[in-house]
C-alpha positions in Angstrom: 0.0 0.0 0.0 2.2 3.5 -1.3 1.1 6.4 1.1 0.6 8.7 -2.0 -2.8 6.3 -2.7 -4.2 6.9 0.7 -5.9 9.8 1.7 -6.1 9.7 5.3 -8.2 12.4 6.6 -10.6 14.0 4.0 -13.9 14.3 3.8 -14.4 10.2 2.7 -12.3 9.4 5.8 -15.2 11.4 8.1 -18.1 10.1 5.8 -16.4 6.6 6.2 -16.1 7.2 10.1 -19.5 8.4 10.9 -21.0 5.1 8.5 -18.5 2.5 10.4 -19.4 4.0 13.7 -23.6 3.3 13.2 -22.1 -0.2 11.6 -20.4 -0.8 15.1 -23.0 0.5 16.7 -25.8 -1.4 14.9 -27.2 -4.0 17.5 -28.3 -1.1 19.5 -29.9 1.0 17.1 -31.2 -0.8 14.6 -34.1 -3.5 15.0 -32.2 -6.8 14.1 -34.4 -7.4 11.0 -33.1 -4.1 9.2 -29.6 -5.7 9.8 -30.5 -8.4 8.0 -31.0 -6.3 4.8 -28.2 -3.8 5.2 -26.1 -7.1 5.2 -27.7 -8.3 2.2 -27.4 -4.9 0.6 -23.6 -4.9 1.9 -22.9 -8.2 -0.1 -24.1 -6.8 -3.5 -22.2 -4.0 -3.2 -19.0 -6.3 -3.2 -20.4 -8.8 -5.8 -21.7 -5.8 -8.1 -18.6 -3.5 -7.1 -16.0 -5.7 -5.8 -15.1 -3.8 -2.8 -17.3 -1.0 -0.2 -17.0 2.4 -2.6 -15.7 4.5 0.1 -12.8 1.9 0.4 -12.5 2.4 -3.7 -12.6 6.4 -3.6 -9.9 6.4 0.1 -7.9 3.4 -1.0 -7.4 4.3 -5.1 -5.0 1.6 -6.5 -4.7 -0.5 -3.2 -6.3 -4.3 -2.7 -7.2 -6.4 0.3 -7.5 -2.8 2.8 -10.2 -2.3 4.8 -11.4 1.1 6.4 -9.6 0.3 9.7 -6.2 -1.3 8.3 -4.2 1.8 7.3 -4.8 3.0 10.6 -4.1 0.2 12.6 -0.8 -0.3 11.1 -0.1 3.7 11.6 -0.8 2.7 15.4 2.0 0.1 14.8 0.0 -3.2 14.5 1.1 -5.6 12.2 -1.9 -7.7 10.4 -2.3 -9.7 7.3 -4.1 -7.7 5.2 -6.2 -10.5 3.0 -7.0 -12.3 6.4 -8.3 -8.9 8.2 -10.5 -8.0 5.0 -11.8 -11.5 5.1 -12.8 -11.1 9.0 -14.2 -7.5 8.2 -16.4 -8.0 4.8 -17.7 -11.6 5.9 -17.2 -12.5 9.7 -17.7 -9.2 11.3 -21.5 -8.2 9.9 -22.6 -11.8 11.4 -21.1 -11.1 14.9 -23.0 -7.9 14.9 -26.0 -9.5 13.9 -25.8 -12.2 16.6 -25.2 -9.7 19.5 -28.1 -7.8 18.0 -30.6 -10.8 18.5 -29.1 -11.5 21.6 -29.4 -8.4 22.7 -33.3 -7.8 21.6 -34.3 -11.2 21.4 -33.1 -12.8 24.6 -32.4 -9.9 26.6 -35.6 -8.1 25.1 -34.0 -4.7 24.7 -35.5 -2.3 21.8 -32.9 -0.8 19.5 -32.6 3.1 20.4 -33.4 4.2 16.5 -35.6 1.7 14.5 
C-alpha cells in the first residue's frame, strides 16, 4: 500500500467514520431485521462493485484494505491484510447480527433508532 494512494483524513475518511461507527454501533440501534437487509445490501455492493465504494474512492490503486487497516498499522499493528478484510467484509457483519438478537431477542431490549 504507497502512502501517496491513501488519503487519510478527507472528507471520505469522516463520511467513512460516521458510517463504520452506526455499523459498530448497529445491535443497539437498529431492530435486528433491518440488519439483516443492510447485510444483504452490503454483499451486493461487493459482488456488483468488488469492494465498499468508500474503500475504492480512500484506498485508489490498493487491494485487500479495509477502512480500519491503514490506521491500525499507523498505530503500529502488524496484520495480514487479505485475512483482516476476510474477517471485516464476511465475519464481522454476522457477529453484529448475533449480538443484535441476543441483545433484543433474549435480553428483550428495543434498539434506540428503529
Amino acid at each position: 500500500m504507497k502512502k501517496k494512494d491513501i488519503k487519510y483524513f478527507g472528507f471520505v475518511f469522516w463520511l467513512h467514520l460516521i458510517l463504520i461507527s452506526f455499523a459498530y454501533l448497529s445491535p443497539f440501534l437498529f431492530n435486528w431485521g433491518i440488519m439483516i437487509i443492510i447485510i444483504i445490501i452490503l454483499f451486493i455492493q461487493y459482488s456488483l462493485v468488488g469492494s465498499c465504494i468508500l474503500n475504492k474512492i480512500q484506498f485508489s490503486g490498493t487491494k485487500d484494505v479495509t477502512f480500519l487497516y491503514p490506521y491500525l498499522m499507523i498505530l503500529g499493528l502488524k496484520l495480514n491484510p487479505h485475512k483482516f478484510k476476510i474477517f471485516i467484509r464476511y465475519y464481522l457483519p454476522f457477529v453484529l447480527l448475533f449480538i443484535a438478537i441476543i441483545w433484543q431477542v433474549v435480553l428483550n431490549k428495543s434498539p434506540l433508532l428503529f
